[in-house]
TORLOVO-803302 format. One line per 3 residues: for each residue y, z, x of C-alpha. Coordinates in nm, 2 decimals, decimal comma, always signed. Each point is the difference from the previous one (the first is absolute). Layout:
! residues N
Y/Z/X | ...
//
This chain:
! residues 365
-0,88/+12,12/+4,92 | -0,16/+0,31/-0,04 | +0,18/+0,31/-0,21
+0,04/+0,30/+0,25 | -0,02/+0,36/-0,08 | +0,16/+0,27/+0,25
-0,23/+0,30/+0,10 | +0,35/+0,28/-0,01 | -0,03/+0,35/+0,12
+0,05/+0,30/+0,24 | -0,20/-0,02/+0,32 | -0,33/+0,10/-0,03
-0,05/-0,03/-0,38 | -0,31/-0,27/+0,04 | +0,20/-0,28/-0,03
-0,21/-0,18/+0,29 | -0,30/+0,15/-0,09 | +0,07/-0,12/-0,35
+0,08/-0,37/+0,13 | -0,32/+0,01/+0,22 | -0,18/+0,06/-0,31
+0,16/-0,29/-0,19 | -0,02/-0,24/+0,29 | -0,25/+0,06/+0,26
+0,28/-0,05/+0,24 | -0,09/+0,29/+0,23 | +0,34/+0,08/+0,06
+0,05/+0,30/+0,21 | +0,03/+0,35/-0,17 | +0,15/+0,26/+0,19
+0,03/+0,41/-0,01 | +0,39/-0,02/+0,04 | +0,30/-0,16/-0,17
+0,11/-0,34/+0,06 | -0,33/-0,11/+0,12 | +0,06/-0,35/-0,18
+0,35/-0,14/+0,09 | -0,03/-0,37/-0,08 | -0,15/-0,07/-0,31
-0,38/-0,07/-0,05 | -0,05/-0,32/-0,22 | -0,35/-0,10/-0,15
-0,14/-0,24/-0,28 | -0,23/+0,16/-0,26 | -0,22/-0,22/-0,21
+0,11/+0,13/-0,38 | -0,37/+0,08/-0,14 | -0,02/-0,18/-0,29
-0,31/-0,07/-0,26 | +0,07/-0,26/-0,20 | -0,06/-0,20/+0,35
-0,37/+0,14/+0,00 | -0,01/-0,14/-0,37 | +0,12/-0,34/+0,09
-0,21/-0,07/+0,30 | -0,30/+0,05/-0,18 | +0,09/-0,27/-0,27
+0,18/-0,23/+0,27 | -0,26/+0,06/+0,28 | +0,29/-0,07/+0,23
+0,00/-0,07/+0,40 | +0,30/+0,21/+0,08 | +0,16/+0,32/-0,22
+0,33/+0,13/+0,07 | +0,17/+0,30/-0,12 | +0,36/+0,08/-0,01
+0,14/+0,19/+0,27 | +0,27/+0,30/+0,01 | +0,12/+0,11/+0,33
+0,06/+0,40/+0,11 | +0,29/+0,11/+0,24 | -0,06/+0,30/+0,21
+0,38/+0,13/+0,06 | +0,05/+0,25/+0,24 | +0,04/+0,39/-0,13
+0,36/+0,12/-0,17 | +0,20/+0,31/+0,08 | +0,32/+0,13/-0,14
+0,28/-0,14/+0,11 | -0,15/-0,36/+0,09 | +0,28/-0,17/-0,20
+0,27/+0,16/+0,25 | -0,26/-0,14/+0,28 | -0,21/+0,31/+0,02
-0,36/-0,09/+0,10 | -0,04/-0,41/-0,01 | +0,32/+0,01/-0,17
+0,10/-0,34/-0,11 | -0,30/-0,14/+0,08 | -0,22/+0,18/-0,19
+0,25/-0,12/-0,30 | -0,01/-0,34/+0,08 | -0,39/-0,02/+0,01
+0,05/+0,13/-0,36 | +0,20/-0,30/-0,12 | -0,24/-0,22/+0,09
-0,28/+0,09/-0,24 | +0,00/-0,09/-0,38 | -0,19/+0,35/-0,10
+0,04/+0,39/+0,15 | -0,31/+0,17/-0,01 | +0,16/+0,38/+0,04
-0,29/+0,18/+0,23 | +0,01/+0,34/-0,04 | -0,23/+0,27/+0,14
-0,20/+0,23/-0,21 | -0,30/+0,15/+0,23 | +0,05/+0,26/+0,19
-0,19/-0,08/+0,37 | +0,13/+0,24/+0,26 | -0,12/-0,23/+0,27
+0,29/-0,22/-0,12 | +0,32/+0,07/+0,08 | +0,27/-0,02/-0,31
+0,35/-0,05/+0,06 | +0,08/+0,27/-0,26 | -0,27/+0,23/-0,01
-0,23/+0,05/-0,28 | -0,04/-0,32/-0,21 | +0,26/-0,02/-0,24
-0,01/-0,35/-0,15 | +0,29/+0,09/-0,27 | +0,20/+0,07/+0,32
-0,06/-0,28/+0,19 | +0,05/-0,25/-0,28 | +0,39/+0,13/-0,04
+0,04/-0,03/+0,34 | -0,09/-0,37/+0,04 | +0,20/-0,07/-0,32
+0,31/+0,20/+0,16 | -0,03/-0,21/+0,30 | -0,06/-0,33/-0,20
+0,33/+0,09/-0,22 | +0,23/+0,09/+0,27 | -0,10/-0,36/+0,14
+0,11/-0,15/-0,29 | +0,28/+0,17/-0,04 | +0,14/-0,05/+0,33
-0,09/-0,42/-0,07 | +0,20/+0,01/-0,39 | +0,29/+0,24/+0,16
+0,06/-0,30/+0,26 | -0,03/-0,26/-0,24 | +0,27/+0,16/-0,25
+0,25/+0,01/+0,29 | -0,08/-0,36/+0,08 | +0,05/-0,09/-0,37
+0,30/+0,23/-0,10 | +0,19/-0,19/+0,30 | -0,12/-0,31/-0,18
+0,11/+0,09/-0,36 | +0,34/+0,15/+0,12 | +0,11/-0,38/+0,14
-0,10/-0,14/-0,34 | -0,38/-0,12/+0,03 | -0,04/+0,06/-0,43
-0,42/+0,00/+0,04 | -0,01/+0,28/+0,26 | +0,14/+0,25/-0,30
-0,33/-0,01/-0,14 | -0,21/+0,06/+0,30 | +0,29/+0,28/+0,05
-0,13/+0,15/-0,29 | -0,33/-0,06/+0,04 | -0,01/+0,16/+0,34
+0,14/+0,29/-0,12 | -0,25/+0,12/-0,25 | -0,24/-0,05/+0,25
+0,19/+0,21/+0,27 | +0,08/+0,27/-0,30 | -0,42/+0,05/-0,04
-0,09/-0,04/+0,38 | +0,21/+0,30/+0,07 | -0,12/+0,24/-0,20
-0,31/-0,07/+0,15 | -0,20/-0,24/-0,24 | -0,16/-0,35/+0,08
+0,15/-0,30/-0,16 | -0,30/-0,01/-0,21 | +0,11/+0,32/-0,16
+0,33/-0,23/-0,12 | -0,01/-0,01/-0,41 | +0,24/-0,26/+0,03
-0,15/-0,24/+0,22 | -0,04/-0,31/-0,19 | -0,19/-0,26/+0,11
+0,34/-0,18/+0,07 | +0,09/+0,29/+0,23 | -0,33/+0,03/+0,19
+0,01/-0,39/+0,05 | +0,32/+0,05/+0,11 | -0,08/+0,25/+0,31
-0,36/-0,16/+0,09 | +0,15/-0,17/+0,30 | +0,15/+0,33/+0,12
-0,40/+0,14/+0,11 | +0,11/+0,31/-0,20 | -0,31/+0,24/+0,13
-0,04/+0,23/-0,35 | +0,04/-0,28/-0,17 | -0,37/-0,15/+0,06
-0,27/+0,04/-0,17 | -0,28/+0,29/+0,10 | -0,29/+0,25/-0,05
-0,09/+0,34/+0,11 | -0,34/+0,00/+0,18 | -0,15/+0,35/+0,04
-0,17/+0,05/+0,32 | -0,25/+0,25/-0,11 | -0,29/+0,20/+0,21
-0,33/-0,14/-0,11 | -0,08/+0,35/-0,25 | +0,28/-0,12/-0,20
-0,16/-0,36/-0,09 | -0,13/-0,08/-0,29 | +0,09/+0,30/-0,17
+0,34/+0,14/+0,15 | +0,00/+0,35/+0,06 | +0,32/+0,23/-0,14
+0,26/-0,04/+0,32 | -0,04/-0,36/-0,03 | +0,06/-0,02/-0,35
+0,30/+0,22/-0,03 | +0,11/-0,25/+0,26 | -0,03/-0,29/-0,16
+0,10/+0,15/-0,39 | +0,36/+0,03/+0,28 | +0,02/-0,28/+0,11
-0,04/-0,24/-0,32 | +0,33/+0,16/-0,05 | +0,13/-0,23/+0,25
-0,06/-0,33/-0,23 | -0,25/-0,15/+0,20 | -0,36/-0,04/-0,06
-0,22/+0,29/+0,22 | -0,36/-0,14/+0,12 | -0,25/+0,24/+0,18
-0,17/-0,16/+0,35 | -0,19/+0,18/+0,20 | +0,08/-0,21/+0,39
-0,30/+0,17/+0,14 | -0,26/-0,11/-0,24 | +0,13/-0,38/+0,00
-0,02/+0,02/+0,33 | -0,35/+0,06/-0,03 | -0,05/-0,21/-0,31
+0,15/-0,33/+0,21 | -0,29/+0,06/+0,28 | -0,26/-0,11/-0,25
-0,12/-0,30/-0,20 | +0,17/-0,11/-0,31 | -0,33/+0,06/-0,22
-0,04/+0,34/+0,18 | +0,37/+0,11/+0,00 | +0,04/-0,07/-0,39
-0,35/+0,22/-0,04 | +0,14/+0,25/+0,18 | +0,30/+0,01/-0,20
-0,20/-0,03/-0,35 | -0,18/+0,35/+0,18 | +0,36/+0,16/+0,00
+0,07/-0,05/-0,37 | +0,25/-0,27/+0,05 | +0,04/-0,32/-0,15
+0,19/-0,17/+0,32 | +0,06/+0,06/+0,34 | +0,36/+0,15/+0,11
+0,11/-0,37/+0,13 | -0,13/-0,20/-0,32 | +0,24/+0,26/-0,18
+0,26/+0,02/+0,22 | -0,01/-0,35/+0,03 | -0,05/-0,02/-0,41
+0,34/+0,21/-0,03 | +0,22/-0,23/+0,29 | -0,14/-0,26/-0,25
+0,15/+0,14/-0,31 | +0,36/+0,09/+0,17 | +0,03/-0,31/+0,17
-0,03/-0,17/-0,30 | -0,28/-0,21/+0,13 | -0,28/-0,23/-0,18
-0,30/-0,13/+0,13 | -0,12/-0,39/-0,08 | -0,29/-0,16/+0,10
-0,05/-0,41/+0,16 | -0,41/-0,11/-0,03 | +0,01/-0,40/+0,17
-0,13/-0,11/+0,32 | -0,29/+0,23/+0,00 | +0,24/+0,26/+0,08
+0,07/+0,32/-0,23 | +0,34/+0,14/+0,06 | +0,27/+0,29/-0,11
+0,32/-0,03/+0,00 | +0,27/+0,25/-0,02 | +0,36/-0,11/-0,22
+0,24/+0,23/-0,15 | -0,02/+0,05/-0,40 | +0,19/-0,26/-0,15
-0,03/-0,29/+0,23 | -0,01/-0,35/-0,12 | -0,29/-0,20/+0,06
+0,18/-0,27/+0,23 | +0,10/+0,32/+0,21 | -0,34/+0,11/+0,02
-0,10/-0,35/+0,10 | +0,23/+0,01/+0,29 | -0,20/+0,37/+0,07
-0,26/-0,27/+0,14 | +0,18/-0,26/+0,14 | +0,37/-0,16/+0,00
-0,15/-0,27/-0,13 | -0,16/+0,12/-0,31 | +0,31/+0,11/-0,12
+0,21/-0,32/+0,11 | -0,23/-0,26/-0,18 | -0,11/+0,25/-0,26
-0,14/-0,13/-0,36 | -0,18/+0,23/-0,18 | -0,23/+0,36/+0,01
-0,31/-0,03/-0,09 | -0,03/+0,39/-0,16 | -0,35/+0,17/-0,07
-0,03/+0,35/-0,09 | -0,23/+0,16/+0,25 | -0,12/+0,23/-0,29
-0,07/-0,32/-0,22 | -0,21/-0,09/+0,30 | -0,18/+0,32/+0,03
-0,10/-0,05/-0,35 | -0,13/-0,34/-0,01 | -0,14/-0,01/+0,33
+0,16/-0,32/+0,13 | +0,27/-0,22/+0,03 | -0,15/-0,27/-0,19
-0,05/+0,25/-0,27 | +0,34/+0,11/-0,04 | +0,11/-0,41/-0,01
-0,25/-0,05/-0,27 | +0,19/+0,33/-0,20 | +0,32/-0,18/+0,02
+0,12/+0,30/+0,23 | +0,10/-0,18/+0,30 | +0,36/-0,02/-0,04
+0,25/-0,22/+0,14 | +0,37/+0,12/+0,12 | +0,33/-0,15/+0,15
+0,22/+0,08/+0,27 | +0,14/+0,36/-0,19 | -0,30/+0,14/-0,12
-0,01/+0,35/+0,16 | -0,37/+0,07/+0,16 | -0,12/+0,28/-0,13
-0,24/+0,29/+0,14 | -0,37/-0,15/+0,01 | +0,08/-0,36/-0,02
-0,23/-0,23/+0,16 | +0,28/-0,26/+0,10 | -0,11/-0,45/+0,08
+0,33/-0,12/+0,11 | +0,04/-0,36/-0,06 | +0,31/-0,18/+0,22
+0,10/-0,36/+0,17 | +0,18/-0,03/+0,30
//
């Protein structure tokens, strides 16, 4: 299964223009708030190199690149957690993605109507974290009554989660995420996972700038952004409009047209570079049955875990990893080369894969 990231913001920030741009989905984009209501959902092929390297050493009948998937969620006001707006909904659609990409608007266009005026993306970003922490709040104030009933009749293990609750509540009313929590172990943060705590997920700041401001970001945006990295999240500059444009060509003529710009990568490969790097996510790579493939696995996952990435089988009859390193292969030029090094390595069941491994996985059902 895919790894999700949520497109949040006010209405008519870019968020569908934005997701257009990453997807080709051709979603609708409207001059007026709440034009999206229902989420828009779409697949993007993660642009990857090191598939380009392989296939010309493999020469392979199929190549297959990882895949991320985007979630348009319909524009925030104030006062959706008290059902302002989509309300509840909104929320929900929240929940259900592993990373929030926090769109805010930083072009000033005054055929597009903003919710609060002149762009203000310092502003905007407090209020969906206001909104986000009131949620919370409201779901850890109802789960301390619950459990303060529970530890009053004698049930010893709910005095921990008491107190664990309430250093939560203490931070989430004076306005701060739960990432903002010195305290939070990793014990306490396993602990509330289940609850779908809102602040408590991982996310980025993306920048929606006017096309002037990209590569070289001009004063306004930059006083913006030296704000917001104040807020402990990590601030990227996209420019909606000119991915937009950018997704309408050809690859070779899209990355040419970036090189032109004087920059390195295209908006989605960094934005999609940066969910990476959050998310705590590794690429690996499979080369048999004349089929080069990538495969996306969390950092720190065994290699009979990552066997069962492929199939159920794999991991039930595993044996052994076959491990080369795809720069050792980029060096010697083949796989036969890297055998003849000694370099192809063999690993059991709780090896963790590591970034760049080109992965044979050997198993008997």
């Amino acid at each position: 299964m895919a790894y999700s990231v949520g497109l949040v913001g006010l209405p008519n920030v870019g968020k569908t223009t934005i997701f257009n741009a990453l997807t080709n989905a051709k979603a609708l984009v409207g001059n007026y708030p709440f034009c999206t209501i229902e989420p828009n959902m779409g697949m993007v092929n993660v642009l990857d190199g090191n598939l380009e390297v392989l296939a010309r050493m493999y020469k392979p009948i199929k190549i297959v690149p990882t895949t991320i998937e985007f979630v348009d969620i319909a524009g925030l006001v104030k006062g959706a957690s008290k059902g302002q707006g989509l309300g509840n909904q909104f929320l929900s659609h929240i929940r259900s993605v592993d990373l929030v990409v926090y769109v805010l608007r930083a072009f000033e266009e005054p055929s597009v109507v903003s919710m609060e005026g002149n762009a203000n993306p310092v502003s905007d970003y407090e209020t969906i974290e206001t909104e986000l922490v009131l949620s919370d709040l409201d779901i850890i104030e109802r789960r301390i009554e619950k459990v303060k009933k529970l530890s009053r009749v004698g049930v010893g293990e709910k005095k921990e989660e008491e107190k664990i609750l309430q250093v939560i509540i203490d931070v989430l009313s004076k306005g701060s995420g739960v990432k903002a929590i010195d305290q939070l172990s990793r014990h306490i943060r396993r602990e509330v996972k289940h609850f779908g705590l809102l602040s408590l997920k991982p996310g980025l700041i993306l920048l929606n700038c006017s096309e002037k401001d990209i590569p070289i970001v001009g004063r306004d945006v930059a006083m913006h952004i030296s704000k917001l990295k104040d807020k402990g999240l990590p601030v990227l500059e996209f420019c909606g409009k000119l991915e937009a444009e950018l997704s309408q060509l050809e690859l070779d003529e899209s990355r040419q047209w970036v090189e032109d710009l004087g920059l390195k990568k295209s908006g989605l490969e960094r934005l999609v570079s940066l969910s990476y790097t959050l998310l705590g996510l590794i690429t690996f790579y499979t080369t048999r049955n004349k089929e080069i493939r990538a495969w996306t696995i969390e950092e720190g996952t065994s290699a009979r875990e990552a066997a069962g990435k492929i199939h159920s089988d794999f991991e039930r009859g595993f044996i052994k990893a076959e491990i080369i390193r795809l720069e050792d292969l980029v060096h010697l030029g083949s796989e036969q080369a890297v055998k003849e090094h000694g370099l192809l390595r063999f690993e059991g069941k709780g090896y963790s894969i590591k970034q760049e491994d080109v992965v044979t996985f050997r198993f008997n059902v």
